[in-house]
C-alpha positions in Angstrom: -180.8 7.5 -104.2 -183.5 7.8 -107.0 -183.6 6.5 -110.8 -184.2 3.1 -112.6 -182.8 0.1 -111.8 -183.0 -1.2 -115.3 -184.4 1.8 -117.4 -187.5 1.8 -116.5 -189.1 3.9 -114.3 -191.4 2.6 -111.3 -193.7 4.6 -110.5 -193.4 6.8 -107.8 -195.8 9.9 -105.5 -194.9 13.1 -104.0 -196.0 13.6 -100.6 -195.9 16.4 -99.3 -206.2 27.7 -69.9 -206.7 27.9 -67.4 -208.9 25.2 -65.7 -212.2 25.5 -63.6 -212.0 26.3 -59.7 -212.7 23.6 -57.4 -213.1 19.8 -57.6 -214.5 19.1 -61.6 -215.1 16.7 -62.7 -212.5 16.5 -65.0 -210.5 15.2 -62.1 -213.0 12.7 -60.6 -213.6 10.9 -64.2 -211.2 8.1 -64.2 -213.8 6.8 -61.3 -216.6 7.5 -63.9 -214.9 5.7 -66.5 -214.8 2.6 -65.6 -219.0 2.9 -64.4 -219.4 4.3 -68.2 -220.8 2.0 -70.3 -218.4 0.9 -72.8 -218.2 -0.8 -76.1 -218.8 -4.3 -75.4 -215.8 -6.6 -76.1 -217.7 -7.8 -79.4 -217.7 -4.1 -80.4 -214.0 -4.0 -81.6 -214.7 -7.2 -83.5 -217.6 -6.1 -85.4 -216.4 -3.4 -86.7 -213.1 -5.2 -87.5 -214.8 -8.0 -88.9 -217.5 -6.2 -91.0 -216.8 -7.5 -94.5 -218.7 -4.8 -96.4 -216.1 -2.8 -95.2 -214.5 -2.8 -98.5 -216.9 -1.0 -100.6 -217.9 -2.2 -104.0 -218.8 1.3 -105.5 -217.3 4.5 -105.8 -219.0 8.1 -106.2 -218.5 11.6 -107.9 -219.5 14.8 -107.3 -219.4 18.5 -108.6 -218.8 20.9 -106.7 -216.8 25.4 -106.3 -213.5 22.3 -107.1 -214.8 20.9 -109.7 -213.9 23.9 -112.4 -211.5 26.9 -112.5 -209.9 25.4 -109.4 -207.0 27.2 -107.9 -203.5 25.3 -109.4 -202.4 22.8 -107.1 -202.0 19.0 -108.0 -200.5 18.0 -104.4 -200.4 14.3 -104.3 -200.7 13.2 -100.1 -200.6 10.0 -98.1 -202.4 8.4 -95.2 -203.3 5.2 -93.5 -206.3 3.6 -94.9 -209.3 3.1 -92.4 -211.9 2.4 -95.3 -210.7 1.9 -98.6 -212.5 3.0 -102.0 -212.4 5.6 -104.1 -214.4 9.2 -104.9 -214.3 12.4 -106.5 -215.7 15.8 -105.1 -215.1 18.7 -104.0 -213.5 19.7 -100.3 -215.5 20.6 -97.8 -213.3 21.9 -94.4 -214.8 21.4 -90.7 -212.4 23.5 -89.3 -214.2 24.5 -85.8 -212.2 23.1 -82.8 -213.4 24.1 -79.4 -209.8 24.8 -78.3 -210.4 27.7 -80.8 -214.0 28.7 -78.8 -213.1 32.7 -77.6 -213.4 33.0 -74.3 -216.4 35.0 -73.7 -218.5 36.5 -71.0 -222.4 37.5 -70.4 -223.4 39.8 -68.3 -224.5 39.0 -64.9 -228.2 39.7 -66.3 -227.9 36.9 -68.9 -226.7 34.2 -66.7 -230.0 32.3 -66.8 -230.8 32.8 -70.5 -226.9 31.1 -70.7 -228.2 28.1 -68.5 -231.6 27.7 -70.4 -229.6 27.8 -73.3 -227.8 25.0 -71.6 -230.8 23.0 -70.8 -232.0 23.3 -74.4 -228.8 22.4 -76.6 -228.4 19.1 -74.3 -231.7 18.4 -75.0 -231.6 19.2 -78.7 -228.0 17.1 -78.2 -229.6 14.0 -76.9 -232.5 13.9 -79.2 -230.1 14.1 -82.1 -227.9 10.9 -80.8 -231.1 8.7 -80.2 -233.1 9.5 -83.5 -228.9 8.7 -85.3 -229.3 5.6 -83.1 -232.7 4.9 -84.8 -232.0 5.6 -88.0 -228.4 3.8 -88.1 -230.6 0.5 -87.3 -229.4 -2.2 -89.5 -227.0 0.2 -91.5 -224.4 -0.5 -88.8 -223.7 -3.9 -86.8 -225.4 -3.4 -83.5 -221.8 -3.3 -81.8 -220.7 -0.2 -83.5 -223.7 2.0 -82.6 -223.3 1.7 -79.1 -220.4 4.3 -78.9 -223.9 6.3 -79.2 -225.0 5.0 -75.7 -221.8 6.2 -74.4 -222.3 9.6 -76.2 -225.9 9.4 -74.4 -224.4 9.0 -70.8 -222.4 12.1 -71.1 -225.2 14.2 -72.4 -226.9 13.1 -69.1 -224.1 13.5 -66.8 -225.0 15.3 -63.7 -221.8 15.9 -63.1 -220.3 17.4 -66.0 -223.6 19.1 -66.3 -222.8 20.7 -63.1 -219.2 21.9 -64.1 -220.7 23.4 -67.4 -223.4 25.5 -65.3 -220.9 26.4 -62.5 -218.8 28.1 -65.0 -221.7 29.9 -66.3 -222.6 31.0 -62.7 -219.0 31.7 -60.9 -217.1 33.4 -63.9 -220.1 34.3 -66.2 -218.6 32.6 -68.9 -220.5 32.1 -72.1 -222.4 28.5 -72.6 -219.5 28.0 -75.2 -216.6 29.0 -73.6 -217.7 26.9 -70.3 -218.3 23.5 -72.8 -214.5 24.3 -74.3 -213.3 24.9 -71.1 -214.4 21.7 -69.1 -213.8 19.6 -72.2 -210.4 20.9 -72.6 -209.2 21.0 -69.6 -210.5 17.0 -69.8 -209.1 16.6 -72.9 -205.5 18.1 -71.9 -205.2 16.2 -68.7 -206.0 12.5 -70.3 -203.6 13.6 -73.8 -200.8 13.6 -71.2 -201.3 10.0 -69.8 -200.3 6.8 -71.7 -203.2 5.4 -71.8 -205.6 4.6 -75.0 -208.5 4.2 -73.4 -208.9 7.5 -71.7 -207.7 9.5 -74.9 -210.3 7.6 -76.7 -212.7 8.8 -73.9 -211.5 12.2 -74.4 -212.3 12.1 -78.2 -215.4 10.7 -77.0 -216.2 13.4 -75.0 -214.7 16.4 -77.4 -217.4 15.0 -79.7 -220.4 15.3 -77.2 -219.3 18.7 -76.5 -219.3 20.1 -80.6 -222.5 18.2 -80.8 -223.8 20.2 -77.9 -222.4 23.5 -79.6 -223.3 22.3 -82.8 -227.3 22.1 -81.5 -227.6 25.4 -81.0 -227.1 26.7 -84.5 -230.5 26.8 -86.3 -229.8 25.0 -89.4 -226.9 23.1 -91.1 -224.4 24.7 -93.2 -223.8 22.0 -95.8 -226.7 20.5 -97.7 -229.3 22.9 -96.1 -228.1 26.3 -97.0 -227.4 25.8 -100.6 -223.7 24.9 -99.9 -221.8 22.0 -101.1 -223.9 18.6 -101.6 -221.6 16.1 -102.2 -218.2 16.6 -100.6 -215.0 14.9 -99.4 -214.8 15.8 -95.7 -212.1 17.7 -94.4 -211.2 18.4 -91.1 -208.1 17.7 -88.3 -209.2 14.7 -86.9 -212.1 12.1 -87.4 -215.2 12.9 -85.8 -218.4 10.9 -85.2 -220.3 14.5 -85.4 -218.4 15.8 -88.2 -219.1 12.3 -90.5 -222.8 12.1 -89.5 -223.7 14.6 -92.0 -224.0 11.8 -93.9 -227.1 12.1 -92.0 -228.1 13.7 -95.4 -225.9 11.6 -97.3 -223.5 14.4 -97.9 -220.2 13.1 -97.0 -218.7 11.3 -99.8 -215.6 10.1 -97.8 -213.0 11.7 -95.6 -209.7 12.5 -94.9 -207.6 13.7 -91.6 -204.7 15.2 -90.4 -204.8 13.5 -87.4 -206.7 10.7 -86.0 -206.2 7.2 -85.0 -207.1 3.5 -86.9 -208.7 2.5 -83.5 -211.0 5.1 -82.7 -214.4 4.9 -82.8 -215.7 7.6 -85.5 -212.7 5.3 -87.4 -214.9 2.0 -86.5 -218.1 3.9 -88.0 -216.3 5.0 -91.2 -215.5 1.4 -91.6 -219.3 0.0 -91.3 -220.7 2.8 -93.3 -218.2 2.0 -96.2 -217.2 5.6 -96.3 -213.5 5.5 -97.8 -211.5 7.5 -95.1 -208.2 8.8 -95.1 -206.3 9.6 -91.6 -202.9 10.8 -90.8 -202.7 13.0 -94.1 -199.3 14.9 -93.3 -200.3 18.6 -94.4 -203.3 18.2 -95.3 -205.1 21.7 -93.6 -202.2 23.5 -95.4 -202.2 22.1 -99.0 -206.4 21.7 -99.0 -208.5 24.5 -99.3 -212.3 24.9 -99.2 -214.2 23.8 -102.8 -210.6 22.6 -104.0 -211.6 19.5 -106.0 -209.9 16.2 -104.6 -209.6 12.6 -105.9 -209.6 10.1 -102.7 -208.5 7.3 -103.3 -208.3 5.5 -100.0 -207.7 2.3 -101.3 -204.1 3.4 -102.2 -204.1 5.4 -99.5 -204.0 8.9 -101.4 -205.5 12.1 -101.6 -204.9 14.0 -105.0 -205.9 17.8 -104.8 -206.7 19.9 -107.9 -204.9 17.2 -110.3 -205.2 18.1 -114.2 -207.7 16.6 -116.7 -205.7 13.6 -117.7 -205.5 12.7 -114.0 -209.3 13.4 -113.6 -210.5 11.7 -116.6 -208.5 8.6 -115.5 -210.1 8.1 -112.5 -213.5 8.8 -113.5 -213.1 6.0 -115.6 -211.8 4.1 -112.8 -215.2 5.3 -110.7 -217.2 4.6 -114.0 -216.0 0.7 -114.1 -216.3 0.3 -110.2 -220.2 1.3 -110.9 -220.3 -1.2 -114.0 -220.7 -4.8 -113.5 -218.2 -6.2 -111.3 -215.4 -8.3 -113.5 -213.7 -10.6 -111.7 -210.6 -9.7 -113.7 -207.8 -8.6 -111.8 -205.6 -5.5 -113.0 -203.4 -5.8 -115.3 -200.3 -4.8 -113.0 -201.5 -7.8 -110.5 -200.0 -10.3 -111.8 -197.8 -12.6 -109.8 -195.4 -13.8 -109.1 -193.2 -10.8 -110.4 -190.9 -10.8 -113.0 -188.1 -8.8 -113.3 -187.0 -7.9 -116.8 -184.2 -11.0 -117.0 -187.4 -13.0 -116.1 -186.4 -13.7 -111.9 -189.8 -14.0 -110.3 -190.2 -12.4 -107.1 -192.9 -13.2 -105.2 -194.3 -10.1 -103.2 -196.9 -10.7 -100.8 -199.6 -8.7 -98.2 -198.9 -7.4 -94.8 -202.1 -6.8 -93.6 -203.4 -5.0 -90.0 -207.6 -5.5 -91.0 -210.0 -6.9 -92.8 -210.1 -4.4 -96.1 -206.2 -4.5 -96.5 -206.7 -8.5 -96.8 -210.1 -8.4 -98.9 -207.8 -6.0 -101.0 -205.2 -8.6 -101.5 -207.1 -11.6 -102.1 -209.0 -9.3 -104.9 -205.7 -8.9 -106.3 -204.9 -12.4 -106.6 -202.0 -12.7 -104.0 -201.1 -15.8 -103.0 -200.4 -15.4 -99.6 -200.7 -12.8 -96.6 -196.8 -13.3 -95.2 -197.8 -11.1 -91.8 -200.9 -9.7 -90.4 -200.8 -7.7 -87.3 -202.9 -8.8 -85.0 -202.8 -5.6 -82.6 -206.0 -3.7 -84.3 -208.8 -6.0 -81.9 -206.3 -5.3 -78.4 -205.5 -1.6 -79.4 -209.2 -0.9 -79.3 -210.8 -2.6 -77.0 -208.0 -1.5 -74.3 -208.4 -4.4 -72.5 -207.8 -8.3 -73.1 -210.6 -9.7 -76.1 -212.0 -12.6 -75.0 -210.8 -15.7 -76.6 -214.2 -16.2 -78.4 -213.7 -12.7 -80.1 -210.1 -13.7 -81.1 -211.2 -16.6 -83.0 -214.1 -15.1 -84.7 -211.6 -12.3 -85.7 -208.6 -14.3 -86.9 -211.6 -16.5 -88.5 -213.0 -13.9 -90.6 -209.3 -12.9 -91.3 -208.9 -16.7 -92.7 -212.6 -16.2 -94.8 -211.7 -13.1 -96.0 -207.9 -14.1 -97.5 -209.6 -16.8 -99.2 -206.8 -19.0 -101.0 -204.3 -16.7 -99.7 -202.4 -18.5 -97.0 -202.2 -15.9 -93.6 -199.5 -15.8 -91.4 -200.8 -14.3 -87.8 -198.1 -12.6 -85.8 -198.3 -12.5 -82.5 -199.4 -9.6 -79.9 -196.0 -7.3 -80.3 -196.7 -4.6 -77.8 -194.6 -2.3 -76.0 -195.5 -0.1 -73.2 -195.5 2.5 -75.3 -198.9 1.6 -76.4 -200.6 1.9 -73.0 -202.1 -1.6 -72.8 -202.5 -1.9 -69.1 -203.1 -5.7 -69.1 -199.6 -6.4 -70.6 -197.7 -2.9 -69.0 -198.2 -1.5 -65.5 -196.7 1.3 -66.8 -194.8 3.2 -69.3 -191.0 2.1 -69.5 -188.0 4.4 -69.4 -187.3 3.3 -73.1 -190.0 1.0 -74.2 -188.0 -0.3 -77.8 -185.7 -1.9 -75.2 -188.1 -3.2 -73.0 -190.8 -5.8 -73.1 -191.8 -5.5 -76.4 -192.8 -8.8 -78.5 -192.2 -12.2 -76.9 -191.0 -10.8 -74.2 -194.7 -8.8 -72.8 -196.1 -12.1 -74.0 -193.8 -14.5 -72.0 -194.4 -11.7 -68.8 -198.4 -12.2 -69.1 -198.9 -15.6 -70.5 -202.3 -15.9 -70.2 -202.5 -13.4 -72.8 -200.6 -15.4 -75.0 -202.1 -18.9 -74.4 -205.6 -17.0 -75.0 -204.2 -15.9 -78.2 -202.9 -19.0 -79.4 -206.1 -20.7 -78.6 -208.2 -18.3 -80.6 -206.2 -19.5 -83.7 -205.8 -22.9 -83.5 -209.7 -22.9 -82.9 -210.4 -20.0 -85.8 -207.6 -22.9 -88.1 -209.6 -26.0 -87.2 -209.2 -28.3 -90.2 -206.4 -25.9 -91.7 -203.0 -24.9 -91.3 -202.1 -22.8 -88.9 -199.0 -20.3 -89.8 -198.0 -18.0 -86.6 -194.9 -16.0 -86.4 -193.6 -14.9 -82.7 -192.3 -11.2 -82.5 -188.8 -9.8 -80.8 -187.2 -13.2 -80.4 -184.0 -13.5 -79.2 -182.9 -17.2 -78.6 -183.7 -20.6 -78.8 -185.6 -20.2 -75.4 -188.2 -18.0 -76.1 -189.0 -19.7 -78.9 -189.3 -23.2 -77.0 -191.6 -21.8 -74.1 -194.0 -19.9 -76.6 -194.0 -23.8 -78.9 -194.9 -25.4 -75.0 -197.6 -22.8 -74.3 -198.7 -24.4 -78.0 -198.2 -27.4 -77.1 -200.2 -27.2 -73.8 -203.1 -25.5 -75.5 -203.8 -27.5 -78.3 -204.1 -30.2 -75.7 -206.3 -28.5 -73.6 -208.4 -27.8 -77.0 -208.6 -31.6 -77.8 -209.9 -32.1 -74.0 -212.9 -29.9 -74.8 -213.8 -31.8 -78.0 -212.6 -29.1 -80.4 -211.3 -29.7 -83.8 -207.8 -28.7 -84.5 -205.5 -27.6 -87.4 -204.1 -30.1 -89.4 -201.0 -28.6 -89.3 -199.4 -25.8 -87.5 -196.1 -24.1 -88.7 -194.6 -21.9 -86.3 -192.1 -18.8 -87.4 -190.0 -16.0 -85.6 -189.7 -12.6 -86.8 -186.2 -11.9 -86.9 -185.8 -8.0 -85.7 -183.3 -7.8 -82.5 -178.8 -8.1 -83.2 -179.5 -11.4 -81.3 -181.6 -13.5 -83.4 -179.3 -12.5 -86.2 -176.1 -13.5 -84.5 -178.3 -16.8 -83.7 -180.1 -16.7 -87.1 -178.7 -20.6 -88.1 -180.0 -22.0 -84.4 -183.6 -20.1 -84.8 -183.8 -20.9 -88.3 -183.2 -25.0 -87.2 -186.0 -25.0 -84.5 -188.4 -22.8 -86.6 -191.0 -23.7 -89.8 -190.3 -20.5 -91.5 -188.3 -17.1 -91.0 -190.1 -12.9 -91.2 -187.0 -10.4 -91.3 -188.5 -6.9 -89.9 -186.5 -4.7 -91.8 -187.8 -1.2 -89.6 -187.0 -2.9 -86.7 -183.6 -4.6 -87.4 -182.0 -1.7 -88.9 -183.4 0.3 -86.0 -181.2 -2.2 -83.9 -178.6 -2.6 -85.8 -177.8 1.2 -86.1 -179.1 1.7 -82.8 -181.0 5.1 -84.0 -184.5 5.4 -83.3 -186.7 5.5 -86.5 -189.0 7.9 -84.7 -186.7 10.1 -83.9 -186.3 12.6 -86.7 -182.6 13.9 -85.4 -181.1 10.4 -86.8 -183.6 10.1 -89.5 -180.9 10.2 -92.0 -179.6 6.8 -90.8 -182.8 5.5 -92.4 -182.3 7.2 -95.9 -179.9 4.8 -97.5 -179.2 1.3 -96.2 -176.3 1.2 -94.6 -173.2 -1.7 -96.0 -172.8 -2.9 -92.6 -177.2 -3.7 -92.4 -176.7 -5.1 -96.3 -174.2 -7.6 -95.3 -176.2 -8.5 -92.4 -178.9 -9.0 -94.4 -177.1 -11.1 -96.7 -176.3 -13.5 -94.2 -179.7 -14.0 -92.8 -180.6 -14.2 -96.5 -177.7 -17.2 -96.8 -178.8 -19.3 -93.9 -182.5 -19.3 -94.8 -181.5 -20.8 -98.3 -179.0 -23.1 -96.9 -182.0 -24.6 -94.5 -184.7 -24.1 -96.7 -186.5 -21.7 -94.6 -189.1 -19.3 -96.4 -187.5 -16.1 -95.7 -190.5 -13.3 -96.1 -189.2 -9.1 -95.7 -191.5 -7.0 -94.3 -191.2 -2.8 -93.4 -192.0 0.6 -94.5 -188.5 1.2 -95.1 -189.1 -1.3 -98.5 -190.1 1.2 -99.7 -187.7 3.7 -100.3 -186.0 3.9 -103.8 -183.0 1.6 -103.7 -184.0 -0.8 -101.1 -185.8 -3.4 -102.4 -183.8 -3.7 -105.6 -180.7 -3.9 -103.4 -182.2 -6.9 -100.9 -182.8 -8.7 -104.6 -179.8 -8.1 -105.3 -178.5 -9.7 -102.2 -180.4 -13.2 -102.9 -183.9 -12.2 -101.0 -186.7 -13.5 -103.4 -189.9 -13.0 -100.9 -191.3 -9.6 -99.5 -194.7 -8.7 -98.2 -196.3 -5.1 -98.8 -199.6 -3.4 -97.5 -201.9 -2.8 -100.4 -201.4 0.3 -101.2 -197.6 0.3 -101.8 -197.7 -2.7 -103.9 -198.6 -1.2 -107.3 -195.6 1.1 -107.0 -193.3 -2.4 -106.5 -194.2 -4.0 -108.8 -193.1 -1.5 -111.6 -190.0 -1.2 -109.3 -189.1 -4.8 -109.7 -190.1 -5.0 -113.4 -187.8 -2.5 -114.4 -185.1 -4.3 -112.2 -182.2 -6.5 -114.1 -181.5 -9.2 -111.8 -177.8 -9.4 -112.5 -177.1 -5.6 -112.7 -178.4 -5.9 -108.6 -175.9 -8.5 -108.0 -173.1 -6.2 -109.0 -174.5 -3.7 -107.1 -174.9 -5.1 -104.3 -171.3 -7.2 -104.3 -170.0 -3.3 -104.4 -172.4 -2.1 -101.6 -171.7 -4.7 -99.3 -168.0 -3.7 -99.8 -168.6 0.1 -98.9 -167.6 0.8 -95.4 -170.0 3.7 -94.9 -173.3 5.2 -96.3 -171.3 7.5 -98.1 -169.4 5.3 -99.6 -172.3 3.1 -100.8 -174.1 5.7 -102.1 -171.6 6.7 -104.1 -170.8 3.5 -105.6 -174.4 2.4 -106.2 -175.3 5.8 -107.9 -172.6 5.7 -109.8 -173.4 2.3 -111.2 -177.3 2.2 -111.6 -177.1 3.9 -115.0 -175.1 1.0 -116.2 -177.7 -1.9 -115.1 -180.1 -1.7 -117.5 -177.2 -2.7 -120.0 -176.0 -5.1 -117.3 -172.8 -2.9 -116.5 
């Protein structure tokens, strides 16, 4: 269902083996995993917590994309893990060693294979401590120990030993014996639900290029008369791939694959290099020199856009290296107004630090919902309370104004976080997910709750709890509160002044019980994902039911409606959250149906807000009065197609 709900248009983006003989170590490194040093429990934090992770500047660069580049103007989307904005040209790191040939020496050059060996690991670990060095005070301390990790490996007699016994038993190349025995790693820990070992595979997959990449004689970008400036390419994020900014070369980045919590991603984030991962179709729609806008602050990757595209965002580059104004933009002004004059108020949903610095830069007034899974989901194991608070802290300093709202731990088991799930669970959407993992490992939640009531001493303290589903869970998590803030005052720490505790209404339960939450509750978040997931019962990962997600369905509308009715009956700040917001017809529909709060990550906004200024307030009534009648999607669709021509004349 597209078009203007009000005759104006909002605007909108396209998108677009075998394994080595005998005992390896492959199979024996669970045991060396947990001797490995790690990053230390501080490490997640910093990195989180950097606040130059937003950077202030932006860059340009010529390059074989810059002119007479192929026609293209692809417009893709990604998850932020830096945010800024540059112009260059592409340059692709396409090697994978799952593509390494499997090739053999003759028996005669087995030795010149291991000296080779001996060598590249050399070379390998001379290159890691002189990046150590020279990242000295460029990076927080914390970040640059994934290095001494990378070190250990490099020195690993026993991996060592697999590599060379390769070489020797099946005269495999040097390599084809490092792709083998870091394959066959990586394979075996891909298959496991665990974070923490794929990490360590990505980890190790990055030792073994850098060992490859040792032996070649001299660098192919910057050294051999290639591209100088360029907007990294490649399938996933890669501590070996990025450090060519070793020679300052890499403007920014952008992925296919990769992950928020991995470590090249923590690195990206302290060097202020804006980075792009998850890019859907990226290796097929970028080619090598094509000339790309990143704009990772939206979240965006433009590829060979026209002039008037280019020249605009020049500009924008040019007025990013001017001054710094401390005028907002001119779309950023809130609360929203749609074109009867209804305000709106759209706030941030945040999951780090540079999504909230981007808000409060924009002037928002509040951060409705942060996620505060980022610090668990990369350490892999319990922070400690002090790094909680220093988080959630910097989280407070960095929103500014802005009030925060900090949801709690929501977790299934599908995320591998051994300290709240044993295991994986049959169906992990119905399982302990949200209040429910929390209630089953309480000391988990207490240490939680203490980090914020420490990191909103003298403040208020907003917290929403996740997957509620009666009256109940709500009281035990308010005791744990309870108990814990007198525990705090026993230790002679200063408290919030106030606390304000909410529920994040998601499961069929808490909206049959919706009036009886609301009553015990400060203040009501309606996952919209998640409840229509529920209501519909249709997973929305699941692409075979993926067009329950396209339209919202009557029966979900009316539903809404209700929750919608009770919050204003009780005066209960009802805030919508979800990435399903964002489709078309949604959000002018949930306005429409008497919803006056939403909260958006950063790079979404900009497209809302022209949504809900071209919106006539009373036209969405009428819509919505004939949705809520429709007894299928169908249905709805038609009526509410049929009618949207008619609102921006009010019918």
């Amino acid at each position: 269902m597209r078009g203007s709900w009000g005759g104006g248009e909002a605007a909108t983006h396209d998108t677009r083996e075998s394994s080595a003989s005998g005992t390896s170590w492959t199979e024996r490194m669970p045991q060396k995993l947990r001797r490995a040093p790690r990053t230390s429990k501080s490490t997640a934090s910093a990195a989180i917590l950097c606040a130059a992770m937003a950077p202030e500047t932006s860059d340009t660069a010529e390059g074989p994309g810059a002119a007479g580049a192929r026609p293209g103007g692809a417009v893709l989307r990604g998850s932020v893990v830096a945010p800024g904005l540059v112009l260059g040209a592409a340059h692709r790191k396409d090697f994978e060693l799952a593509h390494v040939p499997v090739a053999r020496v003759a028996a005669g050059e087995v030795e010149r294979e291991l000296n080779r060996l001996r060598k590249a690991l050399d070379v390998a670990r001379k290159q890691v401590e002189a990046l150590r060095a020279r990242l000295e005070g460029r990076v927080r301390e914390d970040d640059a120990r994934v290095l001494d990790t990378h070190l250990l490996y490099l020195k690993d007699s026993v991996f060592i030993a697999d590599v060379e016994k390769l070489i020797l038993t099946e005269q495999l190349s040097l390599e084809a014996a490092i792709a083998r025995v870091v394959g066959d790693f990586d394979r075996i820990f891909r298959l496991v639900e665990s974070e923490t070992l794929r990490q360590s595979a990505v980890d190790l997959r990055d030792v073994g290029l850098r060992v490859l990449r040792s032996l070649e004689s001299a660098s192919k970008v910057g050294e051999e008369g290639g591209v100088k400036r360029y907007v990294l390419i490649a399938r996933e994020l890669s501590i070996v791939d990025m450090f060519n900014v070793e020679n300052e070369s890499v403007l920014g980045i952008a992925t296919e694959d990769g992950a928020l919590t991995s470590h090249a991603a923590v690195f990206a984030r302290s060097m202020r290099i804006p980075t792009l991962v998850g890019i859907e179709g990226l290796l097929d729609a970028v080619e090598e020199g094509d000339f790309l806008i990143l704009d990772a602050s939206e979240g965006v990757l433009r590829v060979n856009p026209d002039e008037r595209v280019r020249a605009q965002y020049q500009q924008q580059g040019d007025a990013k290296r001017a001054p710094v104004s401390s005028a907002r933009p001119e779309w950023a002004r809130f609360p929203v107004r749609t074109r009867d004059g209804q305000p709106v108020h759209l706030h941030g949903a945040c999951g780090n630090l540079p999504e909230v610095e981007q808000c409060a830069s924009l002037g928002q007034s509040a951060i409705a919902l942060y996620r505060t899974e980022l610090l668990f989901l990369v350490e892999k194991e319990p922070p400690s309370r002090d790094a909680l608070a220093e988080h959630y802290r910097s989280v407070l300093e960095a929103a500014g104004e802005a009030a925060v709202t900090f949801r709690l731990l929501n977790a299934d088991s599908a995320l591998g976080l051994g300290f709240l799930h044993e295991q994986r669970e049959p169906n992990p959407a119905l399982g302990r997910f949200g209040v429910r993992g929390l209630l089953a490992r309480e000391s988990i939640l207490r240490r939680q709750l203490q980090a914020m009531l420490i990191a909103s001493a003298g403040g208020t303290l907003r917290l929403a709890i996740p997957g509620v589903s009666d009256c109940g869970e709500l009281r035990r998590v308010k005791e744990c509160l309870f108990e814990e803030k007198l525990e705090l005052r026993k230790a002679g720490l200063q408290l919030p002044e106030r606390v304000e505790v909410g529920i994040v209404l998601e499961t069929p339960a808490s909206l049959l019980g919706v009036r009886e939450l609301a009553r015990e509750s400060d203040h009501l978040l309606l996952g919209f994902d998640a409840l229509l997931q529920y209501l519909l019962a249709a997973d929305r990962e699941n692409p075979s039911v993926g067009e329950w997600f396209e339209s919202l369905h009557p029966f979900a509308l009316r539903s809404i409606s209700k929750i919608a009715a009770v919050a204003a009956e009780l005066s209960r700040p009802l805030t919508v959250f979800g990435e399903g917001l964002a489709q078309a017809d949604n959000l002018p529909l949930l306005v429409g149906a008497g919803l006056r709060q939403f909260a958006f990550s950063p790079g979404v906004l900009r497209e809302q807000v022209a949504r809900l200024r071209a919106l006539e307030l009373k036209s969405a009534q009428r819509a919505v009065r004939l949705a809520a009648s429709a007894t299928c999607t169908a249905e709805m669709t038609s009526l509410v197609s049929g009618y949207r021509h008619g609102w921006a004349r009010g019918g």
